[in-house]
N, C-alpha and C positions, 0 to 999 in steps of 0.2 A: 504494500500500500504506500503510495504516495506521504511522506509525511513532511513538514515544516524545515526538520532539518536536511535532509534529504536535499530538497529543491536548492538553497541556498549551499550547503555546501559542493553540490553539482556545479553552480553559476560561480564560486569560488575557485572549482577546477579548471572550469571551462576558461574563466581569465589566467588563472595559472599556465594552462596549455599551451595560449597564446600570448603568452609575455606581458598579460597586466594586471593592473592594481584591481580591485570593486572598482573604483571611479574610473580608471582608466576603461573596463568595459563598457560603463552605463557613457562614457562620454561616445566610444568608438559606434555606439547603437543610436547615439541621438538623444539621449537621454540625460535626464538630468545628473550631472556628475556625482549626487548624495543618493541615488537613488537605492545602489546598493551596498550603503555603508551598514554597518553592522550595528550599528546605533538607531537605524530605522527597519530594525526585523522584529524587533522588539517594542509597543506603544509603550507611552508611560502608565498605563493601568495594566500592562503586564501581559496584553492580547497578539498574540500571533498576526505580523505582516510577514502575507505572503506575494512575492512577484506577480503581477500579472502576465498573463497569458503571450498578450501582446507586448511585454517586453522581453519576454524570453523569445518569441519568435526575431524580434529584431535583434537585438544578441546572436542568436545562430548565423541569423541572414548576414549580420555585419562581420561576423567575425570568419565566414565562409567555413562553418563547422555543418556538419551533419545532424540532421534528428537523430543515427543511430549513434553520434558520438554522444550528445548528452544525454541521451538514454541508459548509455553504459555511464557512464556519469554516475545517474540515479543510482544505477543498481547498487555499484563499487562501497554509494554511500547509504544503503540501503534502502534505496526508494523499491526495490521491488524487483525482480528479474524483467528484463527486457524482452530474452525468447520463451519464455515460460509460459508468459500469459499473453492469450490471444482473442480480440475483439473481432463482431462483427465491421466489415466496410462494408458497402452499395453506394455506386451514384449519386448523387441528390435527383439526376434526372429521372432516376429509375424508383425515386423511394416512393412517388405514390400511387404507385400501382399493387394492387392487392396481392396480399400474401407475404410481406414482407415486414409488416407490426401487427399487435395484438390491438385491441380496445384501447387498454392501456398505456402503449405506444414502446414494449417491448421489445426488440427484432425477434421476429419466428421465419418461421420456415429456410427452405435448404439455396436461397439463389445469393445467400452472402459469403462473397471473401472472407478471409483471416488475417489479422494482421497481427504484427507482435506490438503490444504496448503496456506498459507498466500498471499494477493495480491500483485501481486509484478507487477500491472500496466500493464498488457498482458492479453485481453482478452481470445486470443487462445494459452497462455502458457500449458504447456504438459508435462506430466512425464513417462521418459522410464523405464522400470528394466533393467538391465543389465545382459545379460544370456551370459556363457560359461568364458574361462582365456584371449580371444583375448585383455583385458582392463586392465589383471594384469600389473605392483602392484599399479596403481590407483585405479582403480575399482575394485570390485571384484563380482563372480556371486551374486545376489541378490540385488544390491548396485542398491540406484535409483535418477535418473537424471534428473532437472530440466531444460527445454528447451523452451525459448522465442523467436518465429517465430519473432516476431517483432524488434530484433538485429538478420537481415539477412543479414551485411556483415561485419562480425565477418575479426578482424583482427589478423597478422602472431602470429602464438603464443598460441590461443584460443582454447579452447577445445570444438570440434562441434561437429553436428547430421549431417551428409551428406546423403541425397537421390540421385540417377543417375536416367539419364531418363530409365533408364532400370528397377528401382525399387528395387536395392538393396539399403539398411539402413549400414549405419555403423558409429560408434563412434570414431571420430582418431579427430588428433590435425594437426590445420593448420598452413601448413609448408612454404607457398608457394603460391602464388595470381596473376596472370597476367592479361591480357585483356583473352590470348589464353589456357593460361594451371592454372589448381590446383593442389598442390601437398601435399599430407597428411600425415600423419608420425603413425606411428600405437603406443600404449600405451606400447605393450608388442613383445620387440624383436624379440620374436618367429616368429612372423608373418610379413608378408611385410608390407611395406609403398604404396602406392596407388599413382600413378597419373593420371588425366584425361584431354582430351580438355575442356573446359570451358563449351561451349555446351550442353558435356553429364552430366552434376551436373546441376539435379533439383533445388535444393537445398540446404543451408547450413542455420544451428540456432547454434546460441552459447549455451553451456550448463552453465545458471545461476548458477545452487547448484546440487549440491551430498548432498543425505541423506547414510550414508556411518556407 
């Protein structure tokens, strides 16, 4: 399982690997140079900060490291074995077509890949790819998405997987939460923003990680 320390002493290696400081990482990512000092892993009431997602993605990106290097990373520092455990992938284009979640928004049945990725406590955790620009300039096509049915009410802000009882898939970020309505915000301008009656949304999972 994925744990606090874990992630942080991973992004400790991974600057180590390539000849920098914390600061010198978060600077080479874009990042604020304090970002990942060791005096902010820690709040002053004593509460776990952990990296976001999206700055571990740019970290990798900038440092021209591999998903599978900081995955062996994790393991080394016990985040979990790498080839051990292995999640469902599918398309985004292919997830809303039947037979591929439950009610619940599970993956079932036999038309998914495997892939190796670290536990991170979700037995029906799940990995989408991202196909087409509707997700520019976060995602982009090929870029792949970690998704934990098990944080199923993702709050304002979040970056989710939404199913409709009608069985379209889409990737947008939640804008918007009532008892009666949801409303979504799309990744890339081009395209609209989404709202629905609460009703017609099967579901929502937060997206844990981008492999990016």
């Amino acid at each position: 399982m994925l744990t606090h320390k874990a992630i942080w002493a991973a992004l400790d290696g991974l600057a180590e690997k390539y000849g920098l400081t914390a600061s010198g990482l978060a600077r080479k990512a874009g990042l604020d140079p304090t970002t990942f000092n060791r005096s902010k892993r820690i709040s002053r009431d004593g509460k776990q900060r952990w990296p976001s997602t999206e700055s571990i993605s740019k970290v990798i990106d900038a440092t021209g490291a591999s998903v599978a290097e900081f995955m062996d990373l994790l393991s080394e520092n016990g985040g979990g074995s790498r080839i051990s455990h292995r999640i469902p992938l599918i398309g985004l284009a292919q997830a809303g077509a039947a037979g591929y979640f439950d009610d619940a928004g599970f993956p079932v049945g036999e038309g998914w890949e495997k892939i190796p990725f670290p536990d991170i406590g979700d037995p029906n955790a799940y990995a989408l790819e991202i196909s087409g620009d509707s997700m520019l300039p976060v995602y982009r096509d090929g870029d792949i998405v970690i998704v934990s049915p098990a944080q199923n009410n993702p709050s304002r802000g979040d970056r989710i997987i939404a199913r409709t009882m009608q069985g379209e898939v889409m990737c947008k970020i939640l804008t918007r939460k009532t008892l009666t309505r949801i409303e979504l915000s799309s990744f890339n301008p081009a395209h609209p923003d989404r709202s629905f009656d609460t009703q017609d949304v099967a579901w929502m999972h937060r997206i844990v990680w981008a492999s990016q």
